[in-house]
N, CA and C atoms as an extended XYZ file, in Angstrom:
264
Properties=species:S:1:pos:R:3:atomname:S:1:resname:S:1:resid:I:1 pbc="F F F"
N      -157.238       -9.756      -55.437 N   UNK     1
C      -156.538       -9.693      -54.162 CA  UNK     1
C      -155.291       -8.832      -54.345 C   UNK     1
N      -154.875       -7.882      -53.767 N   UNK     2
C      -153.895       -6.964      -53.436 CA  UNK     2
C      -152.716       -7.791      -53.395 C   UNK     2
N      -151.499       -7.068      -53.714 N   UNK     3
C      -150.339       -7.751      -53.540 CA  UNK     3
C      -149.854       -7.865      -51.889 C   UNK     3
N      -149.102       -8.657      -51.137 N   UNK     4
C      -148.666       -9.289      -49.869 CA  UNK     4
C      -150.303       -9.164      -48.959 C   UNK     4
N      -151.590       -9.321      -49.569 N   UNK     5
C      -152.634      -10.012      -48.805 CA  UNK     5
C      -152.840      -11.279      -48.681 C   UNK     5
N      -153.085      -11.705      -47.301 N   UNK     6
C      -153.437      -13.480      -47.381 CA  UNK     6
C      -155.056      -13.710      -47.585 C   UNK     6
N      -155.242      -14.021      -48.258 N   UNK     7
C      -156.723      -14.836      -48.353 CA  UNK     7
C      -157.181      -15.394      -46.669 C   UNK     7
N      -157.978      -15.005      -46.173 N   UNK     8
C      -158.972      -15.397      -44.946 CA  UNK     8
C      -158.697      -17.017      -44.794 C   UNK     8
N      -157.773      -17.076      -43.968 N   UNK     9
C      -157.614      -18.357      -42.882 CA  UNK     9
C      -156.173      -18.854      -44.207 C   UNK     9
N      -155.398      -18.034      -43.994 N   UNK    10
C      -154.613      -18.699      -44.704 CA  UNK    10
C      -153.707      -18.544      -43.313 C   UNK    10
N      -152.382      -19.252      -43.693 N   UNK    11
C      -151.700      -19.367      -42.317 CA  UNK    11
C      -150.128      -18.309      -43.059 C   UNK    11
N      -149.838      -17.863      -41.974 N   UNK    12
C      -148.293      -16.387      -42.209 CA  UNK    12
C      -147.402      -17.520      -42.178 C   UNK    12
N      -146.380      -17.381      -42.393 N   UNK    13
C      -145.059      -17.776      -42.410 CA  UNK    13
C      -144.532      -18.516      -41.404 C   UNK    13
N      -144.621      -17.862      -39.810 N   UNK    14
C      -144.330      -18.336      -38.632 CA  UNK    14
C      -145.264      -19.711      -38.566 C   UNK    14
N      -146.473      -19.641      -38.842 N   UNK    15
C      -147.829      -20.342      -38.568 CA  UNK    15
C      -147.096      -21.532      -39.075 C   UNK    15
N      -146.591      -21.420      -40.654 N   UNK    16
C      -146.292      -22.646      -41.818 CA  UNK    16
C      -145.719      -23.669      -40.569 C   UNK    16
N      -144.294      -22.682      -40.135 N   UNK    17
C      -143.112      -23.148      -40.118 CA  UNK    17
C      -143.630      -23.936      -38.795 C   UNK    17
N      -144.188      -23.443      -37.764 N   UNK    18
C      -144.834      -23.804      -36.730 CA  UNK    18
C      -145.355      -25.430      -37.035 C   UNK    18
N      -146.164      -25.269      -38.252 N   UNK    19
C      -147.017      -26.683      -38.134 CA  UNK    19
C      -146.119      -27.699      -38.889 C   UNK    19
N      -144.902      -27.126      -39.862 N   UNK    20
C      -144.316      -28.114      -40.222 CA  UNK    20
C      -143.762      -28.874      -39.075 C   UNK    20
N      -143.041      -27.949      -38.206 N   UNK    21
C      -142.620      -28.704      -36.862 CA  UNK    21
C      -143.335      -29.699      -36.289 C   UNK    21
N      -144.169      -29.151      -35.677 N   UNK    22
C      -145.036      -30.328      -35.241 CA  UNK    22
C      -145.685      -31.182      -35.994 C   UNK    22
N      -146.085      -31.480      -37.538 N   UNK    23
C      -146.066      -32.959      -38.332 CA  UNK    23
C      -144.384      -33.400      -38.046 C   UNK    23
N      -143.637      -32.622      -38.196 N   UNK    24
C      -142.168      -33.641      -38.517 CA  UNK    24
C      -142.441      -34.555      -36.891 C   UNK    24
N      -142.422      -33.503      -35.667 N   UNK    25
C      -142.627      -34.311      -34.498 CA  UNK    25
C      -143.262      -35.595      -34.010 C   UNK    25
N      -144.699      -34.980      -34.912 N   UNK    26
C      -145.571      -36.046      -34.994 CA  UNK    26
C      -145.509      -37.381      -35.584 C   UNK    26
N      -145.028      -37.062      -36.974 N   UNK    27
C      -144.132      -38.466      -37.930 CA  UNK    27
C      -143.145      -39.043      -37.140 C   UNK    27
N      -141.833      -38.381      -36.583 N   UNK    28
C      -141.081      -38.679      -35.699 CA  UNK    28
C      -141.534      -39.743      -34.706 C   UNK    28
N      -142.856      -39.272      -33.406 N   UNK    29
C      -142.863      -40.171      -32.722 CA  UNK    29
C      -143.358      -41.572      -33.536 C   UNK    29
N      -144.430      -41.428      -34.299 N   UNK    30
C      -144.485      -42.720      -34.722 CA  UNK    30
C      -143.658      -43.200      -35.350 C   UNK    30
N      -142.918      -43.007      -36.303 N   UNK    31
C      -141.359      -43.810      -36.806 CA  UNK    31
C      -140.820      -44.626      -35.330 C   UNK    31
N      -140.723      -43.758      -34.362 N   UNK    32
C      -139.951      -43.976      -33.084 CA  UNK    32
C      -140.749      -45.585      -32.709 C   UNK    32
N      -142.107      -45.277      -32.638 N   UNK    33
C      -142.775      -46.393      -32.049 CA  UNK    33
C      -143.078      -47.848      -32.536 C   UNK    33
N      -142.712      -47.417      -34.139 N   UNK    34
C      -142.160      -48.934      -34.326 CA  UNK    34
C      -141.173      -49.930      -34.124 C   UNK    34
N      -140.608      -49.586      -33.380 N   UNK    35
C      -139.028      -49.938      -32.209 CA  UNK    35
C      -139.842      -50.539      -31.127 C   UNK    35
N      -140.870      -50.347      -30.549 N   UNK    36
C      -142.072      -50.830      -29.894 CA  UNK    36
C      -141.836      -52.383      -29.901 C   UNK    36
N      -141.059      -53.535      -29.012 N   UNK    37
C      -141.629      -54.774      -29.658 CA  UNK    37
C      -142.873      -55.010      -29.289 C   UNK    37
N      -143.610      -55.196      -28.449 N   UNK    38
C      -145.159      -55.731      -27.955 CA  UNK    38
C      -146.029      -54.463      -28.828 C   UNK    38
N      -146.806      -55.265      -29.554 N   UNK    39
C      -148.004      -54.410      -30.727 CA  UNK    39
C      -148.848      -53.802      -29.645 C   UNK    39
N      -149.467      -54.849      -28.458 N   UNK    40
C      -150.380      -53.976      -27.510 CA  UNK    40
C      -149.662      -52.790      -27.068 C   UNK    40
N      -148.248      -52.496      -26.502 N   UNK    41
C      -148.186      -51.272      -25.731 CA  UNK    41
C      -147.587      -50.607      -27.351 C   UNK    41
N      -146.900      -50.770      -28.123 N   UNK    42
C      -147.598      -49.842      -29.262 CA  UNK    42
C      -148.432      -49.179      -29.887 C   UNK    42
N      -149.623      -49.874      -30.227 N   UNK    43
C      -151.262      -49.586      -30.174 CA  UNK    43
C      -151.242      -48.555      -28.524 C   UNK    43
N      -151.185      -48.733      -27.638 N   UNK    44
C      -151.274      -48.006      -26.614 CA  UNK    44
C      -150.768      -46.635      -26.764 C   UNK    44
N      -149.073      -46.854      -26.649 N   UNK    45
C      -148.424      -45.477      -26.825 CA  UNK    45
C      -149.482      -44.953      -28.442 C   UNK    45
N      -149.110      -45.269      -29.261 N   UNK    46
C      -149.554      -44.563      -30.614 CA  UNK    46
C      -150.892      -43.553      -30.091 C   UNK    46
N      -152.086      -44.590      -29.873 N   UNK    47
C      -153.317      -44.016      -29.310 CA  UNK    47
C      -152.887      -42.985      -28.250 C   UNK    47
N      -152.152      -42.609      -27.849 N   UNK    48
C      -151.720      -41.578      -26.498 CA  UNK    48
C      -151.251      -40.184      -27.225 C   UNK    48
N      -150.049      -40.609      -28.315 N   UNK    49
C      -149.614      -39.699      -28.835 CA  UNK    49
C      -150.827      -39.138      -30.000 C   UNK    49
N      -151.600      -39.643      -30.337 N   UNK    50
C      -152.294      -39.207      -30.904 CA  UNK    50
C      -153.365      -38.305      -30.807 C   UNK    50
N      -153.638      -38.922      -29.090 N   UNK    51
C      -154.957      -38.139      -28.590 CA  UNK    51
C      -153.886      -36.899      -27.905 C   UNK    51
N      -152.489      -36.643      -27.270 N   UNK    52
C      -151.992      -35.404      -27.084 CA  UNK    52
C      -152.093      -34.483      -28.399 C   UNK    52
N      -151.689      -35.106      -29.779 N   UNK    53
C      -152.300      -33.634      -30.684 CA  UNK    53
C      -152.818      -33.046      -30.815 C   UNK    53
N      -153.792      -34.695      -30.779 N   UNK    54
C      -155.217      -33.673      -31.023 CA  UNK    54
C      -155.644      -32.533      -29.823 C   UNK    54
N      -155.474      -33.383      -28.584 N   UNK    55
C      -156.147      -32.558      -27.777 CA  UNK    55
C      -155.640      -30.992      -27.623 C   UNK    55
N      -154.084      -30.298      -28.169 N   UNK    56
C      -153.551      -29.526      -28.443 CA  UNK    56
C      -153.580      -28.774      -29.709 C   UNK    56
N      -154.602      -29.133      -30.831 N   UNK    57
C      -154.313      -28.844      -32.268 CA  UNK    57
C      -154.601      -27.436      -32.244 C   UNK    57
N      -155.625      -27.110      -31.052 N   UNK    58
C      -156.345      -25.435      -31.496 CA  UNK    58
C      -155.400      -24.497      -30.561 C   UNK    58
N      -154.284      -24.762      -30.189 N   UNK    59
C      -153.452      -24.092      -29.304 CA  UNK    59
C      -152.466      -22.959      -30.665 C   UNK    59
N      -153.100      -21.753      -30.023 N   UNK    60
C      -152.738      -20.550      -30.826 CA  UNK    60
C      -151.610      -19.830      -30.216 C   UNK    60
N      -151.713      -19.577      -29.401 N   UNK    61
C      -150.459      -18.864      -28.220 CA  UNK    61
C      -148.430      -19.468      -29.020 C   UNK    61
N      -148.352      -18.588      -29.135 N   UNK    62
C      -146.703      -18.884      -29.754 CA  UNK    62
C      -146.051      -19.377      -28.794 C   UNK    62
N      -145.716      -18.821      -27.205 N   UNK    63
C      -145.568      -19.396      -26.945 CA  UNK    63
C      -145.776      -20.718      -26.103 C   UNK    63
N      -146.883      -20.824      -26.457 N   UNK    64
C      -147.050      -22.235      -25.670 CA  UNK    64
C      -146.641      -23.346      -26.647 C   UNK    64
N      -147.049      -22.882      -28.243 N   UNK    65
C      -146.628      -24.126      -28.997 CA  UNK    65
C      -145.207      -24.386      -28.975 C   UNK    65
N      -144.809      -23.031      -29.109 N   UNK    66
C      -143.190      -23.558      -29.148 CA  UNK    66
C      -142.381      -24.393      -27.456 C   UNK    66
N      -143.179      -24.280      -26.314 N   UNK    67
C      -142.641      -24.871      -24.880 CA  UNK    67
C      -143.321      -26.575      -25.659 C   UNK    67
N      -144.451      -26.958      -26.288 N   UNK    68
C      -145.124      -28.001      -26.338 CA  UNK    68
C      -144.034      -28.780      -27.372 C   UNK    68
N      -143.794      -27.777      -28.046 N   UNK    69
C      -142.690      -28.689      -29.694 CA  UNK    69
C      -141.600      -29.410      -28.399 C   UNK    69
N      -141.017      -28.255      -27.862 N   UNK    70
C      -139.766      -28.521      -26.893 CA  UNK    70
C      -139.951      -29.785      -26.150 C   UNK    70
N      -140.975      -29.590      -25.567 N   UNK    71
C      -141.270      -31.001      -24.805 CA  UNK    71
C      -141.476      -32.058      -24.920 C   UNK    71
N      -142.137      -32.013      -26.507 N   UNK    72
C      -142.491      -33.236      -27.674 CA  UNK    72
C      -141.540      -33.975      -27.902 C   UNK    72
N      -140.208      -33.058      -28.296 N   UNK    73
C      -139.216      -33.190      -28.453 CA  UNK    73
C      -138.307      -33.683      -26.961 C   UNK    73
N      -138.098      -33.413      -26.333 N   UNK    74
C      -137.259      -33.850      -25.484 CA  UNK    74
C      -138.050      -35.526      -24.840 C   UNK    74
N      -139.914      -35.927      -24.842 N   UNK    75
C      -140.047      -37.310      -24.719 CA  UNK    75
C      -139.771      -37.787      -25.698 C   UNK    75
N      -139.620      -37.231      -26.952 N   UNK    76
C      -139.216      -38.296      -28.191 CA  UNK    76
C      -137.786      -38.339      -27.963 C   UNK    76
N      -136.972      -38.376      -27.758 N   UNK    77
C      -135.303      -38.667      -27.259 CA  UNK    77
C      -135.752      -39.239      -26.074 C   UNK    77
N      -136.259      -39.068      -24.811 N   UNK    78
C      -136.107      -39.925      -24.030 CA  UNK    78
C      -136.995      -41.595      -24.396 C   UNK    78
N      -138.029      -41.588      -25.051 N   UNK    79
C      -138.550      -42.407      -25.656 CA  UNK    79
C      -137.117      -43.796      -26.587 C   UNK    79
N      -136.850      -42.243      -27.262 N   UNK    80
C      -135.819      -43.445      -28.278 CA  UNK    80
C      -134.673      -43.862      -27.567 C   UNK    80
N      -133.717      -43.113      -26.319 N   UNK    81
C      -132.994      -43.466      -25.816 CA  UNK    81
C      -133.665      -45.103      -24.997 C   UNK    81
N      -134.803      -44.837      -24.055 N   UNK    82
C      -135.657      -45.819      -23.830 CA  UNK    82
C      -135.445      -47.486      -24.710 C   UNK    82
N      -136.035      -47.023      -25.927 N   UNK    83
C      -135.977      -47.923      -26.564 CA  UNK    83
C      -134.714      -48.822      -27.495 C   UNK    83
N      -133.346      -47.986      -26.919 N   UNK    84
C      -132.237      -48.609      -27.634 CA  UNK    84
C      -132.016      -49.206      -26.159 C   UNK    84
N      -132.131      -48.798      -25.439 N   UNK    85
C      -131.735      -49.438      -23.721 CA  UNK    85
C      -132.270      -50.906      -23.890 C   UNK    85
N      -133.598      -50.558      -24.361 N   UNK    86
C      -134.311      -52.267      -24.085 CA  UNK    86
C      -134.064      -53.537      -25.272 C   UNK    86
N      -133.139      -52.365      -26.283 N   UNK    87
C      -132.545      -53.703      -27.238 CA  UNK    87
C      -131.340      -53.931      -26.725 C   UNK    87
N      -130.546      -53.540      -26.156 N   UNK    88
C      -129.306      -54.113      -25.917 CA  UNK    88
C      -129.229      -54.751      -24.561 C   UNK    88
């Protein structure tokens, strides 16, 4: 292999940094959802956030992933704000 070639289906730099984001997001909401007291609407939310990844995983477009991180991001703060409201 030539020097600065990627091997076929390897991911560039942007790609990495891209998917690290969205696992940290992803870890994030669930950390978040163990703040959850009732296990059923936990089990609920979890199963929700889970099936939005997936159903988003083959999304190639830059920018759409980066509007989707944004948005991920802004229900996970309203989520956790949510959930300090309902402990105090």
């Amino acid at each position: 292999m030539a020097a600065g070639r990627l091997p076929p289906g390897a991911l560039t730099l942007k790609q990495f940094v891209r998917r690290q984001q969205v696992l940290r997001l992803y870890r994030s909401v669930l950390r978040a959802l163990r703040a959850v007291p009732a296990e059923a609407d936990r089990r609920e939310l979890a199963a929700w956030a889970r099936e939005e990844f997936r159903r988003n995983k083959d999304a190639t477009e830059e920018g759409a992933i980066r509007m989707m991180i944004a948005q991920g991001n802004m229900q996970l703060q309203e989520l956790q704000r949510a959930l300090k409201l309902a402990k105090s």
